[in-house]
Structures are given as structure tokens and as C-alpha cells.
C-alpha positions, 0 to 999 in steps of 0.5 A, a space after each residue: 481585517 489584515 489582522 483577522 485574516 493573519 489570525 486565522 491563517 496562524 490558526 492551530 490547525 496549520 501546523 508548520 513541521 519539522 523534519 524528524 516529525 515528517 521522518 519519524 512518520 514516514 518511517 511507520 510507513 517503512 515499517 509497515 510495508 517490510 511486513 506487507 510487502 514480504 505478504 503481497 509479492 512474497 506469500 502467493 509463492 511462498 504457499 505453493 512452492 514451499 508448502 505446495 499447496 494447490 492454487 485453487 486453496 490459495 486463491 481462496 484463501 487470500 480472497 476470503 482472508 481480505 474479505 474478513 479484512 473489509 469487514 475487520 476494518 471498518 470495525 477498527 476505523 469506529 473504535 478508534 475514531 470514538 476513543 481516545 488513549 491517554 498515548 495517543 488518539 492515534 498513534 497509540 495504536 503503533 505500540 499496542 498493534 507493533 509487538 503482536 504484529 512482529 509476533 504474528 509475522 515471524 509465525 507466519 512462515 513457520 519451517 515446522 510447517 513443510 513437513 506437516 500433512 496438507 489438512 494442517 498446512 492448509 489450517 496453519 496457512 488460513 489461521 496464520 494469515 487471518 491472524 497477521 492481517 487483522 493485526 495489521 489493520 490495527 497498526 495501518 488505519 490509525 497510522 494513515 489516520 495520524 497524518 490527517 492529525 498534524 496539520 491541515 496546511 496542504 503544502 505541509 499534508 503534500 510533503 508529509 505524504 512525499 516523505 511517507 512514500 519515499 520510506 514506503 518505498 524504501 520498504 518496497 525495494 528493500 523487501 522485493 530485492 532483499 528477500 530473494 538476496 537473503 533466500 540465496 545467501 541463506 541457502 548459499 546459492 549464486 544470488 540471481 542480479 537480473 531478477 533481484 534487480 527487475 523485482 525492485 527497480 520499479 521502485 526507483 522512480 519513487 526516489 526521484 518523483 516523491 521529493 519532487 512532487 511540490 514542484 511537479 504538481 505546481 508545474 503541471 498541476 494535480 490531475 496534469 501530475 497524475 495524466 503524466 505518470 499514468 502515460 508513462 507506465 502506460 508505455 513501459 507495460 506496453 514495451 515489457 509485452 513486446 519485449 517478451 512475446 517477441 524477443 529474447 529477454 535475455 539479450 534485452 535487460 537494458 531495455 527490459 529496465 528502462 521500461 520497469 522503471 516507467 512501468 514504476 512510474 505508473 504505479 506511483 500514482 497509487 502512493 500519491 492517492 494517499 494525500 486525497 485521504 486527508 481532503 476527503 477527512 477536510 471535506 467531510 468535516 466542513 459538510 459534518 462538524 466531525 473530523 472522522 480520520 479513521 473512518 475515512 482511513 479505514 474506507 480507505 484500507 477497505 478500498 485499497 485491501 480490496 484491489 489487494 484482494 482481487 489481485 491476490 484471488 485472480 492471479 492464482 486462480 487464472 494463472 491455475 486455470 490456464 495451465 500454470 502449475 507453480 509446483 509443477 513448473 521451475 520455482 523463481 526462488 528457493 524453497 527451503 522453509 528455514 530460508 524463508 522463516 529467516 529472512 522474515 522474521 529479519 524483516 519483521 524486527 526491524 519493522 518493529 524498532 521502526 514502528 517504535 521510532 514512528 510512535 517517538 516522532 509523531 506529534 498529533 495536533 489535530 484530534 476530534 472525538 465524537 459527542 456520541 459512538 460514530 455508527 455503522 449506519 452513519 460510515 454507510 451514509 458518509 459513504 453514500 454522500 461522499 462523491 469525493 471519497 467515492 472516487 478516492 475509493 474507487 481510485 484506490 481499488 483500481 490503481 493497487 489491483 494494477 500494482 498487485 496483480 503482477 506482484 507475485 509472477 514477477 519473479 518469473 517475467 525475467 526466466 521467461 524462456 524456462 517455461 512452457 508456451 502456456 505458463 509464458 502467455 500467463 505471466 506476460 498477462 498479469 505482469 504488463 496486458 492487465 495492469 497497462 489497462 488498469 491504468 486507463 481507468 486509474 486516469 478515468 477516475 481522475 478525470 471526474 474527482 472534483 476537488 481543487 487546491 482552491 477550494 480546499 483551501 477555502 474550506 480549511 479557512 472556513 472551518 478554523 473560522 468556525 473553530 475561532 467563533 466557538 472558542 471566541 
């Protein structure tokens, strides 16, 4: 009995890994978001400051672009799920994806593109954008899917996913920082510390959270971790309100730190939905006998590309409605186009050598290929079955809403006092009031997810039980 038990926890399934493996996946995740960083914070301003075209073309754009993007990936989580390329299930994906997502990025800021007429604007805006985020799908959701693929071990899934973050992170503060740094020095200009610093600080708690993670989550459990980090971004959205309503934001950067750091604290509760992507695939698996990864990863995209989508249409057009003109008003950054084609494409690069690094790196061991196609029909009814991915979804959606709602007009919350009374209720709405709220559904739907370390663990036992008998 002690020798059946020691034969099914050594299973294949539960792979120990080494540290350049958990590197080399996360520094995919780096990759990835020196792109989609530059894109979430970057590109709303970019297009209305730079380009100067109308906010009410923006919101549309970005909101009809992320809807083709819901459509796009499911269609690419089944084309992946139902193949398997002789490089890799998965990982293949990094290479065949990597070289036109570097294309489609430098092209996505173009400097031709601010003497154009507002019609060939507005047409290279859409075209160029489409373009870039179907791509990214390509690369993203076999990505997310390679992770399910190494091992089922839960300590080893949570450490990978802690590695991932810390290099997605990285990614996060080194665009957010970096790109007005590399605007100013591209145009010569005094680089502005207090914005460079408030845009990329919210990133730190990551630094300290993420390694830490096995030890938080032993300490105060998975939802008493999660409870935890909500109330303290809670906290910090609720100081940045106070501290820019009622004081001078100017005599309170120490203050005004503090409280960005917790508002990060919160929002990291979006980087830690990533480790309950691979229980949905385990759970699904045990209910199916598939193990469709890239169906779940693409659910998942659609969920997270959906708050993505939400904020990137609600923030333009409310900010629009309520009487601020980013045309009109003091630009947060500089406008000159070269500047901005520039430090992109240096963004873009890199990402690419990185992308490159991810694919040597990445070991899978842990791949299915259905007996037959996996239908549309049959993704709509894993849906409808799935109260745990429905929940993860619906987590996802919610908890990146809050994170890229106040993405774009942090760049202003710190120059505060340069605008209007109007433009200053506008910014302070979508940098603290609706995100700290958000974050009160995030804890919500926390509350009803039902599954345990126990009991994924009970079901990764069985499942290498069956997988013994049929190979007996």
C-alpha cells in the first residue's frame, strides 16, 4: 500500500522544477507585458495627445478592437488545443507569434502618422491596433497554457506563478517608469521623478508579495491571503481620494507614496488569479478526461481582455462626457511622435530576445491532444458547467477593470492642481473612487470560489490514478 501511494505521488505528473525553467517561463510573461503595458497605460494618450484624435473615436476603438479580441480568442485557445507542433504544444506559439508581434508593435506608433489627415489617422489607429492585439493572442494564450503543462504539483504551479508575476511585474515598472524617462530624454527635456515614480511604485509590492506567497498563503490561507491584500488597496484608494480632494498633493508625496504602494497591494490580487487558471484545467480534467489548457487560457484571456476592454472604453468616453479634453488641457507627457516610436520599438526588442529566451527554457511535461477537434459548442458548455471557471472569470474581469481603469490618467493624478476643477473630479474618479470599489466585488467573488488546496490535491491523485490504470 506505502509502495502504491509512493508510485503515484512520483507520478510523471508532478514535475519538481528547477530554477532556469521557472525563469525561463516567466521571463515570457516579461516579454509580453514591455508590449502590453506600453498598449494599457500608454496608448489612450498616446492617441489623443499625439495623434489628437477625438476620445469618443478612442473609446470606440479600443472597445470594439477588445471585442474582436473576445472573439479572436477562443478561436486560437481550439487551434491550439486540437494541434500539436513538432516544437512545442505550446510553446512553439512563442517563436511562430514573437517575430510578427515585434513587427506589429514598432508599427503601432508610427511618427509618419501625425502629419497624416484625421480620416488616415483614425484608419492606421484601428488597422494598426487590430492587428497588434490579435497577434498577441497568439503568443498570450498558449503562453499561459505552457504553465498548466510542466506539472500538476500545487507547491511547484504556486511558485511558478510567483515567478511569472515578479518578471510580469518587472515588466510593469520598467514600461510605466520607463516610458515617460525615455520620452523626456528623447526629447531632452527634465525628466519629472514625482510622475516617473507614482506611475511605477504600485509595482513594488509585487517585489516583496510574489516571493513570499508560499509562506502568506500557509500563514493566512488562499482566501485569507487574497481578504488581506484587497483591504489594504482598499485603504490606499481611499487615502489618494482624501489626499487629492482635500490637500495639496504637492506637499504630501511621502504620503501620496505610501498609499500607491497599498493601492499595488490590491491590484496584485489580479496577478495571483493567474495560479487558479491551472485548478480550473485540473478540475475540468478530472470532471472530462481532457485536459483543454488552452481553452481554459483562453477563457481566461477573454475574461481578463474583457475588464481590459471596459476600462480601456469607459475611461475616454466618461472622462470625454464630463469635460475633460486631453487635447485641450496640459499633456502628462511629451508629444513628439519620434519619442514615442522610439522608445517602443526599444520595448518591442527586447521583448522579443526575451520571448526567445522563454521558448529555450520552457520544458513541457504535461500535454493532451483531443481524439477529436474540441467544438465551439462543447467550450460554451465547459463554460456553462464550470461554477469554478465561472467565478475565475468573473474575478478576472472585475479585478483588471480596477487595475486598468486608472491606468492612463495616472499620469495626471500627480499635476493635479494644473487642471480644471471638472478635469480634477475626472481623474480622481477613475484613479481611486471606482477602482477602491471594484475591489469590494473582487473580495465578493472570492468568498463563493469553492475550491480547496485539499481537494485539488485529492483530485490530482485521482487523476495520476486513472492515467496508472490505463498505462497498467
Amino acid at each position: 500500500m506505502e509502495t502504491n501511494q509512493t508510485n503515484v505521488n512520483s507520478s510523471k505528473g508532478f514535475f519538481k522544477l528547477n530554477w532556469m525553467q521557472r525563469i525561463g517561463f516567466g521571463s515570457g510573461d516579461l516579454a509580453q507585458n514591455l508590449i502590453f503595458q506600453t498598449v494599457a497605460t500608454y496608448l489612450m494618450i498616446y492617441l489623443t495627445t499625439v495623434l489628437k484624435i477625438n476620445l469618443a473615436f478612442v473609446s470606440g476603438l479600443i472597445l470594439t478592437v477588445r471585442l474582436v479580441d473576445c472573439f479572436w480568442s477562443p478561436i486560437v485557445g481550439r487551434y491550439i488545443d486540437n494541434r500539436n507542433p513538432k516544437l512545442g504544444k505550446y510553446r512553439a506559439y512563442l517563436l511562430y507569434g514573437g517575430i510578427p508581434l515585434t513587427i506589429a508593435a514598432c508599427l503601432l506608433m508610427l511618427p509618419q502618422a501625425a502629419s497624416w489627415s484625421m480620416p488616415m489617422k483614425m484608419i492606421y489607429a484601428a488597422v494598426s491596433y487590430t492587428v497588434l492585439s490579435m497577434i498577441y493572442s497568439v503568443v498570450n494564450i498558449p503562453y499561459g497554457s505552457i504553465m498548466a503543462s510542466m506539472t500538476r504539483d500545487n507547491n511547484e504551479v504556486l511558485i511558478l506563478t510567483s515567478t511569472r508575476m515578479v518578471c510580469a511585474n518587472i515588466g510593469q515598472i520598467v514600461v510605466q517608469a520607463g516610458f515617460p524617462i525615455g520620452l523626456a530624454m528623447c526629447v531632452h527635456t527634465a525628466i519629472d521623478w514625482n510622475q516617473a515614480t507614482f506611475m511605477a511604485i504600485g509595482t513594488i509590492p509585487a517585489f516583496i508579495i510574489l516571493p513570499s506567497l508560499p509562506i502568506l498563503k500557509k500563514w493566512l490561507g488562499k482566501k485569507g491571503l487574497y481578504y488581506t491584500l484587497l483591504s489594504i488597496g482598499l485603504v490606499g484608494f481611499a487615502a489618494l481620494f482624501v489626499i487629492g480632494k482635500f490637500f495639496d498633493i504637492e506637499s504630501c508625496t511621502t504620503i501620496i507614496q505610501v498609499a500607491k504602494v497599498m493601492t499595488g497591494v490590491g491590484l496584485l490580487v489580479g496577478s495571483l488569479m493567474w495560479a487558479l487558471v491551472p485548478e480550473v484545467i485540473t478540475e475540468a480534467e478530472y470532471r472530462t478526461g481532457n485536459r483543454p489548457a488552452a481553452t481554459v487560457n483562453a477563457l481566461a484571456g477573454v475574461a481578463f481582455k474583457a475588464g481590459f476592454s471596459i476600462a480601456g472604453w469607459i475611461t475616454p468616453l466618461v472622462m470625454g462626457m464630463i469635460g475633460f479634453n486631453f487635447v485641450n488641457e496640459e499633456s502628462a507627457l511629451p508629444t513628439d511622435p519620434s519619442a514615442w516610436f522610439m522608445v517602443t520599438c526599444v520595448f518591442a526588442l527586447v521583448g522579443f530576445v526575451l520571448l526567445m529566451f522563454c521558448f529555450m527554457g520552457s520544458k513541457e511535461n504535461i500535454t493532451t491532444t483531443p481524439d477529436k477537434p474540441v467544438s465551439f459548442a462543447e467550450m460554451w458548455q465547459e463554460f456553462k458547467v464550470n461554477k469554478c471557471l465561472q467565478l475565475v472569470l468573473g474575478i478576472f474581469v472585475v479585478v483588471f477593470l480596477a487595475s486598468f481603469i486608472s491606468a492612463p490618467v495616472n499620469a495626471y493624478y500627480v499635476k493635479l492642481a494644473n487642471y480644471s476643477e471638472i478635469a480634477q473630479n475626472a481623474i480622481l474618479m477613475f484613479t481611486t473612487i471606482i477602482p477602491g470599489l471594484l475591489l469590494v466585488v473582487v473580495g465578493y467573488l472570492v468568498y463563493k470560489y469553492p475550491l480547496t488546496d485539499e481537494k485539488l490535491d485529492e483530485i490530482n491523485h485521482e487523476i495520476e490514478a486513472r492515467s496508472a490504470k490505463e498505462h497498467a
